[in-house]
Biopython code that builds the backbone (N, CA, C, O; Angstrom):
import numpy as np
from Bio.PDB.StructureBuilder import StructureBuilder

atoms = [
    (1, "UNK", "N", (-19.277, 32.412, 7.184)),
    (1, "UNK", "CA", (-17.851, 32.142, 7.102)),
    (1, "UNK", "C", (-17.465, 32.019, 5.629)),
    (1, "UNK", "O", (-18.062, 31.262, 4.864)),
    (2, "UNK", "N", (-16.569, 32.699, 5.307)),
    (2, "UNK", "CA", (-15.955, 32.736, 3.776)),
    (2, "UNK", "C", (-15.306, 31.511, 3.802)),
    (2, "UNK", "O", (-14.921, 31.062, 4.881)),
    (3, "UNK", "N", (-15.101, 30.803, 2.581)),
    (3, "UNK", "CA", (-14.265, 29.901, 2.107)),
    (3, "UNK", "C", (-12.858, 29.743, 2.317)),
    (3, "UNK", "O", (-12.637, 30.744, 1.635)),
    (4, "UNK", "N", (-11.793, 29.404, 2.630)),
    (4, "UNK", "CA", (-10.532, 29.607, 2.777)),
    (4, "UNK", "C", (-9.868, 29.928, 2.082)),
    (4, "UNK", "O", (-8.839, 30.396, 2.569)),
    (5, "UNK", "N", (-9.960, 29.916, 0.449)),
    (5, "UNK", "CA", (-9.856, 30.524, -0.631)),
    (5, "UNK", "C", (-10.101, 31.401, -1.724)),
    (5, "UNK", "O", (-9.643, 31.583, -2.852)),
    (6, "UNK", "N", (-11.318, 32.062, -0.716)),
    (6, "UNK", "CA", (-12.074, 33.169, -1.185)),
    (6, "UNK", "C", (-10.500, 34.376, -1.313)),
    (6, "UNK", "O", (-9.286, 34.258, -1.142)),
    (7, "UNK", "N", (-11.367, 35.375, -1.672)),
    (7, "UNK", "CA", (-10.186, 36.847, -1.672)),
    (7, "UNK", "C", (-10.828, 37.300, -0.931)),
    (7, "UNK", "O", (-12.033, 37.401, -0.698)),
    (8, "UNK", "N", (-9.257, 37.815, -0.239)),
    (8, "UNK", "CA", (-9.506, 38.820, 0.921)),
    (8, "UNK", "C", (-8.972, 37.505, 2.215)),
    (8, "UNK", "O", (-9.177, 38.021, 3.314)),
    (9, "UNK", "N", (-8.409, 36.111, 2.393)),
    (9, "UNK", "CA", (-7.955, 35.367, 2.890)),
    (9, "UNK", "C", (-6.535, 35.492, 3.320)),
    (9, "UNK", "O", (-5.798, 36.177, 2.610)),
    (10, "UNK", "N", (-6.180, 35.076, 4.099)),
    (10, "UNK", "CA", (-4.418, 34.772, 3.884)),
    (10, "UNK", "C", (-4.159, 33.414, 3.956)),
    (10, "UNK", "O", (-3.702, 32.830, 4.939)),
    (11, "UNK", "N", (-4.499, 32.868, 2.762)),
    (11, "UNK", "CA", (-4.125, 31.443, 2.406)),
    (11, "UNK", "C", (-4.878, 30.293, 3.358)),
    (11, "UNK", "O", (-5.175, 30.419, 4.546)),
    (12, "UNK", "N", (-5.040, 29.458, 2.735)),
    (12, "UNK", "CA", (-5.933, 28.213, 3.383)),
    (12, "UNK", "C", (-5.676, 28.227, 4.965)),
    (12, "UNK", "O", (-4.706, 28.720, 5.541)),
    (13, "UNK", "N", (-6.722, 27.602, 5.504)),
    (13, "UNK", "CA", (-6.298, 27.625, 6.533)),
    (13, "UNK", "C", (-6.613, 28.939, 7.558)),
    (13, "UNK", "O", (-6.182, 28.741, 8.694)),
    (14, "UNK", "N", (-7.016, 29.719, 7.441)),
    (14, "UNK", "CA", (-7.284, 30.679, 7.574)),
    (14, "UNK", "C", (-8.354, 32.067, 6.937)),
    (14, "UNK", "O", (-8.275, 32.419, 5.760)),
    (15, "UNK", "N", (-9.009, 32.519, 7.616)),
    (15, "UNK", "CA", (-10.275, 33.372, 7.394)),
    (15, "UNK", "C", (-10.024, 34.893, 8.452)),
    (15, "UNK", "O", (-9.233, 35.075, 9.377)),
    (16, "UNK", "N", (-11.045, 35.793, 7.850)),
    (16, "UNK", "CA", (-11.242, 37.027, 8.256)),
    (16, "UNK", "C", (-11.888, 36.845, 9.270)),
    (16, "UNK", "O", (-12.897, 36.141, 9.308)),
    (17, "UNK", "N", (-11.275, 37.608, 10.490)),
    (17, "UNK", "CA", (-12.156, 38.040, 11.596)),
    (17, "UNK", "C", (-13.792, 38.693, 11.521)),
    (17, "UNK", "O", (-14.429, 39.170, 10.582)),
    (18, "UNK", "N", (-14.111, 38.478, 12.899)),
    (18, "UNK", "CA", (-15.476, 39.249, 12.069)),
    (18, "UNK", "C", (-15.296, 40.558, 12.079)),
    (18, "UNK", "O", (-15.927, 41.184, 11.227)),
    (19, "UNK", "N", (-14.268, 41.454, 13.170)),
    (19, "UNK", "CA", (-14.286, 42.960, 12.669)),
    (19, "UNK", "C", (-13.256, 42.965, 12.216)),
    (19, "UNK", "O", (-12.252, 43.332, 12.825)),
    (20, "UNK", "N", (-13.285, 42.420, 10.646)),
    (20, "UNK", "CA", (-12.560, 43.019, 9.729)),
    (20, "UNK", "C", (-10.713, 42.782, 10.154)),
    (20, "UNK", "O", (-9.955, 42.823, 9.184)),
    (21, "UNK", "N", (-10.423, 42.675, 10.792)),
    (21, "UNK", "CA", (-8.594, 42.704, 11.242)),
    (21, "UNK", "C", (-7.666, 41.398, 11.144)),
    (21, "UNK", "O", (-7.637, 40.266, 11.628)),
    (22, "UNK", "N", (-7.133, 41.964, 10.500)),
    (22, "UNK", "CA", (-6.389, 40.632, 10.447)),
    (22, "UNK", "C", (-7.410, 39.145, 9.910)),
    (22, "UNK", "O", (-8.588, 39.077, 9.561)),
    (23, "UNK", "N", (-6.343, 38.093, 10.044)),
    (23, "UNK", "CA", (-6.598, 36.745, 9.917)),
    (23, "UNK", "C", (-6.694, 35.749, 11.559)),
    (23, "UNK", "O", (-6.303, 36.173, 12.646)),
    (24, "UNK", "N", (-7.256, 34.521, 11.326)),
    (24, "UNK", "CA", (-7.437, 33.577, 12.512)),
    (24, "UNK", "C", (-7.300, 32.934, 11.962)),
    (24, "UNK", "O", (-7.434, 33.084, 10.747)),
    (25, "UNK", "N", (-6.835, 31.465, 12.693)),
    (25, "UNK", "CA", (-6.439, 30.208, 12.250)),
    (25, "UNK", "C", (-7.719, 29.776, 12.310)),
    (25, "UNK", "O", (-8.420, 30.383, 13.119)),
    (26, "UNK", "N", (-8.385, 28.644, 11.509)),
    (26, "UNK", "CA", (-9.518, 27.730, 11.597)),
    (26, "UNK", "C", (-9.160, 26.523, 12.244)),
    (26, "UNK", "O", (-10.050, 25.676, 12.325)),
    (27, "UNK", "N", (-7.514, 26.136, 12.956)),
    (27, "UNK", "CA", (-7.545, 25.075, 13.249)),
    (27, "UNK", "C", (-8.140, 24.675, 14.802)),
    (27, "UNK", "O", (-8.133, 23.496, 15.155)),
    (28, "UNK", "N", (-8.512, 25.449, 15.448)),
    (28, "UNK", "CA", (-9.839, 25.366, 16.689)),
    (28, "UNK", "C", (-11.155, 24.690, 16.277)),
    (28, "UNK", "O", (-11.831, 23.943, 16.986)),
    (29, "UNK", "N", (-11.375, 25.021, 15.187)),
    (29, "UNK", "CA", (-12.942, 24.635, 15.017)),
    (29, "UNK", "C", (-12.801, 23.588, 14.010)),
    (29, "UNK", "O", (-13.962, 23.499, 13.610)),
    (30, "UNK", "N", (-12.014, 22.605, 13.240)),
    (30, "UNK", "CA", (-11.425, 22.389, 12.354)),
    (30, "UNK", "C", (-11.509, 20.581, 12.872)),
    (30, "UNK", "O", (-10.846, 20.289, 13.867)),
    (31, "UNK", "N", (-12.291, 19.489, 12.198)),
    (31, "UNK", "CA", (-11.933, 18.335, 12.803)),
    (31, "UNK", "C", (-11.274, 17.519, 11.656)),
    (31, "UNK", "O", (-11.379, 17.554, 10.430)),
    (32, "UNK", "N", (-10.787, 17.014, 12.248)),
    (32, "UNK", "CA", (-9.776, 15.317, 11.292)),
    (32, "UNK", "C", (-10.198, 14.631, 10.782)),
    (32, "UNK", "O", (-10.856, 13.891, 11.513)),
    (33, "UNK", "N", (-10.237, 14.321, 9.582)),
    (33, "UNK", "CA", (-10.997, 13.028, 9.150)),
    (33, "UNK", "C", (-9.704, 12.107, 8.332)),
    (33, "UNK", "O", (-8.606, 12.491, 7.929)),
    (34, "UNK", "N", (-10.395, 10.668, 8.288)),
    (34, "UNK", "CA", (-9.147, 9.717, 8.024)),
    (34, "UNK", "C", (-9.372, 8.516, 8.338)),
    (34, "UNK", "O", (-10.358, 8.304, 9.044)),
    (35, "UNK", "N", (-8.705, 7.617, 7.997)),
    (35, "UNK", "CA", (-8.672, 6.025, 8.131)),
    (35, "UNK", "C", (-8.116, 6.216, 9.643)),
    (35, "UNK", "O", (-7.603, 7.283, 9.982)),
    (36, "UNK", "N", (-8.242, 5.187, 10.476)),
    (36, "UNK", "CA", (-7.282, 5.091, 12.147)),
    (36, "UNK", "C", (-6.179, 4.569, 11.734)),
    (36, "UNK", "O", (-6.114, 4.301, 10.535)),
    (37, "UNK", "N", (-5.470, 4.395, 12.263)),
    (37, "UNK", "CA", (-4.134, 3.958, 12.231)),
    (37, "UNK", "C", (-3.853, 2.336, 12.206)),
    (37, "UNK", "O", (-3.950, 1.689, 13.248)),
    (38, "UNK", "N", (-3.492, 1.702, 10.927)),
    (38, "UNK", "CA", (-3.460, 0.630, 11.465)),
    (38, "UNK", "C", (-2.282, -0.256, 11.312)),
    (38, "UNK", "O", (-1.569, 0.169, 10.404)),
    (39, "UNK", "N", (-1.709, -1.568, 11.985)),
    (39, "UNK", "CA", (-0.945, -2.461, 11.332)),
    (39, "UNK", "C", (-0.330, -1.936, 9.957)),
    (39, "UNK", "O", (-0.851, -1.170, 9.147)),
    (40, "UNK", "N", (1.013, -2.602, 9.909)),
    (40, "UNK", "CA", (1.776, -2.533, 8.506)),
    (40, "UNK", "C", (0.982, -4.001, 7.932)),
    (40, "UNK", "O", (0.296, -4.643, 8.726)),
    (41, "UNK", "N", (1.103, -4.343, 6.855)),
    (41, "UNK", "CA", (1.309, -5.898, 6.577)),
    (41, "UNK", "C", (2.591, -6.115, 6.875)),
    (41, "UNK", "O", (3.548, -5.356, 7.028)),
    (42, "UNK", "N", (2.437, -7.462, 6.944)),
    (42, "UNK", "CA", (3.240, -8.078, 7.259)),
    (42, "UNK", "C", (4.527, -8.521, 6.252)),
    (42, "UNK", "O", (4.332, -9.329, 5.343)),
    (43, "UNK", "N", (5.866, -7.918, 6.492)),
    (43, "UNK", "CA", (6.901, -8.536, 5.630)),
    (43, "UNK", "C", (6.908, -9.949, 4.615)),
    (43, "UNK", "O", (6.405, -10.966, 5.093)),
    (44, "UNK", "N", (7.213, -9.977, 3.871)),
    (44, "UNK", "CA", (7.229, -10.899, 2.914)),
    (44, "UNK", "C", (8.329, -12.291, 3.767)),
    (44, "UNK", "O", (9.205, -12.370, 4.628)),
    (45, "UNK", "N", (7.884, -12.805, 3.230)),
    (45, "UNK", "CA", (8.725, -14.398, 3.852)),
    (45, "UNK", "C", (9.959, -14.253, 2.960)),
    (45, "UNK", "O", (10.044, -14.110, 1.741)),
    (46, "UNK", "N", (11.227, -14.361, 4.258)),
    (46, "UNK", "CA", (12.596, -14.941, 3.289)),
    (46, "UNK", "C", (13.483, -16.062, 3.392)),
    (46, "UNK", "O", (13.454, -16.281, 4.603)),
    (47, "UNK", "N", (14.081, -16.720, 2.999)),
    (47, "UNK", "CA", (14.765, -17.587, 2.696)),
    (47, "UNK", "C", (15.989, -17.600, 2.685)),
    (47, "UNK", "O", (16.202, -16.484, 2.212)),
    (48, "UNK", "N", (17.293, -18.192, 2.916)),
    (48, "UNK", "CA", (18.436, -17.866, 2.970)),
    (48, "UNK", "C", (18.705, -17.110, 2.043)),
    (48, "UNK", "O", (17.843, -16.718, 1.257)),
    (49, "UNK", "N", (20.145, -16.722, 1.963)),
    (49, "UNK", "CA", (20.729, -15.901, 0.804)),
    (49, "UNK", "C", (21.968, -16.968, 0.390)),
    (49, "UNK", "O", (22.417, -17.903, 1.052)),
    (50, "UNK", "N", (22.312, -16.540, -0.799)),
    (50, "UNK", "CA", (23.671, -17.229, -1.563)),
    (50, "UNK", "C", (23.326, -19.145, -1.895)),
    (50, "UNK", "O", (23.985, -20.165, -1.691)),
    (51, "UNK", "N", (22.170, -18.906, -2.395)),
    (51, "UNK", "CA", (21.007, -20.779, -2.130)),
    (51, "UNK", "C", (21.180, -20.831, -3.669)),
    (51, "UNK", "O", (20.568, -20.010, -4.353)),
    (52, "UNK", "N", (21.961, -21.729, -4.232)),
    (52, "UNK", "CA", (21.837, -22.200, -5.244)),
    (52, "UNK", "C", (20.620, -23.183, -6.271)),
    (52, "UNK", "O", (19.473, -23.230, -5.827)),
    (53, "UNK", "N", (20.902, -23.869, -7.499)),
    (53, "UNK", "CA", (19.566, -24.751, -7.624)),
    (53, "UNK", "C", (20.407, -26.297, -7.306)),
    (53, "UNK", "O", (21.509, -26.719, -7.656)),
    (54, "UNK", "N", (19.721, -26.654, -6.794)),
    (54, "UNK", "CA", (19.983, -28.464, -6.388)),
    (54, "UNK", "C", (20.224, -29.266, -7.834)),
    (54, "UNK", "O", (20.767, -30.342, -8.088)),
    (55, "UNK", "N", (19.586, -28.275, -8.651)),
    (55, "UNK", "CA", (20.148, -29.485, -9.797)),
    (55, "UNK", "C", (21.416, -29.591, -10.235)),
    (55, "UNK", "O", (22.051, -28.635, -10.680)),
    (56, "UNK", "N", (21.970, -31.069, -10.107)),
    (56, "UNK", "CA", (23.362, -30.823, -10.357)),
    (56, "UNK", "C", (24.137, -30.460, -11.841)),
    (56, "UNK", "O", (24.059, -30.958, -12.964)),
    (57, "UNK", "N", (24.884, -29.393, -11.288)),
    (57, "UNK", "CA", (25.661, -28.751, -12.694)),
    (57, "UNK", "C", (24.846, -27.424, -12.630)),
    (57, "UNK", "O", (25.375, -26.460, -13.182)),
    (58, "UNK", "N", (23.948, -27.283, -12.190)),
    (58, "UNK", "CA", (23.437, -25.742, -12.331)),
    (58, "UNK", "C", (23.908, -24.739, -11.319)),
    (58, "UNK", "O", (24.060, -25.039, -10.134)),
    (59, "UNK", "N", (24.105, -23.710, -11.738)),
    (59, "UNK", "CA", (24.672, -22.563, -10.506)),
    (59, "UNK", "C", (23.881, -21.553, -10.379)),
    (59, "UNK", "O", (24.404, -20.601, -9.800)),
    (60, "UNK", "N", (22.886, -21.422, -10.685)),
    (60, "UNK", "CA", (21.358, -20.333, -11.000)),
    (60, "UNK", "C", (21.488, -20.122, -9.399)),
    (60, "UNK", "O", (21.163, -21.049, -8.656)),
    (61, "UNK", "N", (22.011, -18.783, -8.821)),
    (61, "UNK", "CA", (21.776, -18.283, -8.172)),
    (61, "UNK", "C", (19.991, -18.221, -7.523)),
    (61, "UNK", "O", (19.377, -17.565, -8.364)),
    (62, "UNK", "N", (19.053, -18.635, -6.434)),
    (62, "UNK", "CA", (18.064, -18.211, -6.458)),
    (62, "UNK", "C", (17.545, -17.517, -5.127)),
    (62, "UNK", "O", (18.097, -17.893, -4.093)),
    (63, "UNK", "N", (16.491, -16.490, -5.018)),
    (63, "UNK", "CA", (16.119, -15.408, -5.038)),
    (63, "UNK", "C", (15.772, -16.076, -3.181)),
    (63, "UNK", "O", (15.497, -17.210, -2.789)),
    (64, "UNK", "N", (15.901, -15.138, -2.644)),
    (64, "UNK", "CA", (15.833, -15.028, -1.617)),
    (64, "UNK", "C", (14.257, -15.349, -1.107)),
    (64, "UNK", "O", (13.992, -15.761, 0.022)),
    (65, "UNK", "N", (13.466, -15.133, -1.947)),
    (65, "UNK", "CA", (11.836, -14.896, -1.692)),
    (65, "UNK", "C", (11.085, -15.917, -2.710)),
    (65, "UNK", "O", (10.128, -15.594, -3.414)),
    (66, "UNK", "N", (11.679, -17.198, -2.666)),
    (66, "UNK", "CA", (12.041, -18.477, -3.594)),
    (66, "UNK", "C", (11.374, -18.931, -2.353)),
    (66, "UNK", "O", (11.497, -18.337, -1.282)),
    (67, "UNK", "N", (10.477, -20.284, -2.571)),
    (67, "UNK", "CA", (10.386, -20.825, -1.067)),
    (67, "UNK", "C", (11.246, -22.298, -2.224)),
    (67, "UNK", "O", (11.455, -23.305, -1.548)),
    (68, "UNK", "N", (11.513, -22.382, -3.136)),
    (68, "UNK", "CA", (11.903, -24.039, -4.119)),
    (68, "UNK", "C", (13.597, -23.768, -3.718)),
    (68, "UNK", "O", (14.249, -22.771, -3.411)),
    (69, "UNK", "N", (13.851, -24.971, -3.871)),
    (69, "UNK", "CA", (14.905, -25.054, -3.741)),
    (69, "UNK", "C", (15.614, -25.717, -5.531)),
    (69, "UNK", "O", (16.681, -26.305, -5.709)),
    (70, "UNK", "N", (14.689, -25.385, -6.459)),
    (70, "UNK", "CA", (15.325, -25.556, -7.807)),
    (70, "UNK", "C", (14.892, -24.363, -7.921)),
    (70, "UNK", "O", (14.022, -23.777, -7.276)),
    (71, "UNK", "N", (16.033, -23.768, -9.427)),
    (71, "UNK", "CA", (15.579, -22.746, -10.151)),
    (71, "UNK", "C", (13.690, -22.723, -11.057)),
    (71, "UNK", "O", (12.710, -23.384, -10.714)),
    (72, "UNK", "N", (13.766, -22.043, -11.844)),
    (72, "UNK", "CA", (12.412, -22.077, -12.669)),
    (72, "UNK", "C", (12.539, -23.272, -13.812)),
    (72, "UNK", "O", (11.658, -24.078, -14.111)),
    (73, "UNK", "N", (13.770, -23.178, -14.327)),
    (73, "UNK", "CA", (13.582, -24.630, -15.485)),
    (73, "UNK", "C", (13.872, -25.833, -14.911)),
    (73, "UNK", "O", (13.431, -26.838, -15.469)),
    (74, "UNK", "N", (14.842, -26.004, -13.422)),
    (74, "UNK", "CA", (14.731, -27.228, -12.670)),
    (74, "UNK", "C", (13.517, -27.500, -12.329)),
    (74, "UNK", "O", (13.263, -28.684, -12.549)),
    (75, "UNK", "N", (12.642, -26.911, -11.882)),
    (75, "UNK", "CA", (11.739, -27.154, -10.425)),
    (75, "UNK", "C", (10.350, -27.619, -11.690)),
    (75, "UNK", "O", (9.968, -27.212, -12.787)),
    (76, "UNK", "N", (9.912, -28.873, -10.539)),
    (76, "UNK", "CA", (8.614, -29.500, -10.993)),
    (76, "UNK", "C", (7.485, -28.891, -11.536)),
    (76, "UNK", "O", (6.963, -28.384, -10.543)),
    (77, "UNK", "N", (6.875, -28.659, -12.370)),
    (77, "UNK", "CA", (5.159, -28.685, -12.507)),
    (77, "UNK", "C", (4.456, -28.939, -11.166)),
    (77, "UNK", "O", (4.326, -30.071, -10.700)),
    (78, "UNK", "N", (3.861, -27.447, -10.374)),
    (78, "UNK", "CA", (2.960, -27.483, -9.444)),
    (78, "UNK", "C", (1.548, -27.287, -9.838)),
    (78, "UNK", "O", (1.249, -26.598, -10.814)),
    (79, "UNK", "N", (0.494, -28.006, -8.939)),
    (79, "UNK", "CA", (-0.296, -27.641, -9.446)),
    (79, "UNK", "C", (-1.018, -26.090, -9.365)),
    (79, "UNK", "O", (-1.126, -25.758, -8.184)),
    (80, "UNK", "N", (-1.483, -25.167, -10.207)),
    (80, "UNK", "CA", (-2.211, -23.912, -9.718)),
    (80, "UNK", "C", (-3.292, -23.696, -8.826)),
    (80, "UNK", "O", (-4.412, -23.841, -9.316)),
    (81, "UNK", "N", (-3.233, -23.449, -7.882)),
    (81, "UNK", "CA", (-4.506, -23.017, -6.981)),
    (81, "UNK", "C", (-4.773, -21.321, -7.188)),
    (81, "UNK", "O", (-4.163, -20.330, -6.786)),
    (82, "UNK", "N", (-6.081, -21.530, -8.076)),
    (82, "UNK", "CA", (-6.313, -19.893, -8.002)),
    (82, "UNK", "C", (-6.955, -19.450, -6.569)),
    (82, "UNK", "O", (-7.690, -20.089, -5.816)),
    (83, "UNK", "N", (-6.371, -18.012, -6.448)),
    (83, "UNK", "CA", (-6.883, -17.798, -5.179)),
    (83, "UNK", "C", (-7.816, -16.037, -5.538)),
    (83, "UNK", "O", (-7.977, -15.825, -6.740)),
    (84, "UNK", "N", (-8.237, -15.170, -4.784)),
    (84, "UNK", "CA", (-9.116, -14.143, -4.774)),
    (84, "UNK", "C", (-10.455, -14.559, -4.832)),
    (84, "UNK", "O", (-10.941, -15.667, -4.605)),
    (85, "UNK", "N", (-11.082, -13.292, -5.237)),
    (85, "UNK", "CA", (-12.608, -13.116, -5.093)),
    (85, "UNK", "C", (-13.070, -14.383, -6.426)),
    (85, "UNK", "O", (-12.475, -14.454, -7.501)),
    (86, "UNK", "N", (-14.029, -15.123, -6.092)),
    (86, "UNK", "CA", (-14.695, -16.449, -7.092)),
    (86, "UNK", "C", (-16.121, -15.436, -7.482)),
    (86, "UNK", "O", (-16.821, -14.830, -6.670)),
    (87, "UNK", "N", (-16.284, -15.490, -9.071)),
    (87, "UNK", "CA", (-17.632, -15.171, -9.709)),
    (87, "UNK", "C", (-18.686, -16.081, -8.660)),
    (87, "UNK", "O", (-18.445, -17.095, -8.005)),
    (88, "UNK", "N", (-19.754, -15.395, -8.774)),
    (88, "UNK", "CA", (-21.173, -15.860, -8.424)),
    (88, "UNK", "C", (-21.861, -16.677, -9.585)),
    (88, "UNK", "O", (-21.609, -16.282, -10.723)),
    (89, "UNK", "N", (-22.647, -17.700, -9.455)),
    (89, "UNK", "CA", (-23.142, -18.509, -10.092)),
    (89, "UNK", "C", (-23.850, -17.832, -11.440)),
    (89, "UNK", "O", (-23.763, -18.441, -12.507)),
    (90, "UNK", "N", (-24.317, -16.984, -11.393)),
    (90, "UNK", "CA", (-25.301, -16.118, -12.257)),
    (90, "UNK", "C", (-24.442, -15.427, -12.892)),
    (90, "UNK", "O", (-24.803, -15.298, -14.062)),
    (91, "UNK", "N", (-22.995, -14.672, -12.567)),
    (91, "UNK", "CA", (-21.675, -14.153, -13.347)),
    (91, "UNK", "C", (-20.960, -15.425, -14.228)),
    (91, "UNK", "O", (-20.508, -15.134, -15.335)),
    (92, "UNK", "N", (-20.885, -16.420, -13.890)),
    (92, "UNK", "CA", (-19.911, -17.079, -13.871)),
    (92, "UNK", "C", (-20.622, -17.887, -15.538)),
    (92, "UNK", "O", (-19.886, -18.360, -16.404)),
    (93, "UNK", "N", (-22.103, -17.858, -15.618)),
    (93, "UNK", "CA", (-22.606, -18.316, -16.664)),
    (93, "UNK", "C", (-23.180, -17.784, -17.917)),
    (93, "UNK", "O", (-23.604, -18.555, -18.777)),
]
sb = StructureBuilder()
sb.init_structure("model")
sb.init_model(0)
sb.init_chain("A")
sb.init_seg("    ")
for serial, (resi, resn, name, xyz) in enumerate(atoms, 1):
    if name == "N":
        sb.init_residue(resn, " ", resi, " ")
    sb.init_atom(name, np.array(xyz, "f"), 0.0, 1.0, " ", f" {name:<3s}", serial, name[0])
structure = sb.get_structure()
């Protein structure tokens, strides 16, 4: 079987008969390969719309995908929790 891009083809996908005539589709003999089908993730979490910051006198519009109810220069010092993959003991030193 020639390549699908050999000469003497009619474009991918297709190869020479064996007597010589014309073209055949390869998609008979031809299998699928691929990930299965899966789940979307899941939408992002939202929050009302038109949510101002609680601090009073401020009007900082905030973001829909905000879970605080202050803006960034109102809102407290949280603490950081790093999250992902953690080095191994032998990386990490």
């Amino acid at each position: 079987m020639r390549h699908p891009f050999e000469e003497g083809t009619e474009g991918p996908g297709a190869r020479i008969r064996p007597d010589g005539k014309g073209c055949e589709s390869r998609m008979s003999d031809d299998r699928f390969r691929g990930a299965s089908v899966r789940n979307l993730p899941r939408p992002n979490k939202t929050y009302g719309s038109g949510r101002v910051c609680a601090e009073p006198g401020c009007e900082t519009k905030l973001s829909i995908y905000s879970k605080w109810k202050y803006c960034w220069q109102h809102e407290p010092v949280h603490s950081y929790v790093p999250r992902g993959k953690r080095k191994s003991r032998s990386e990490a030193a």
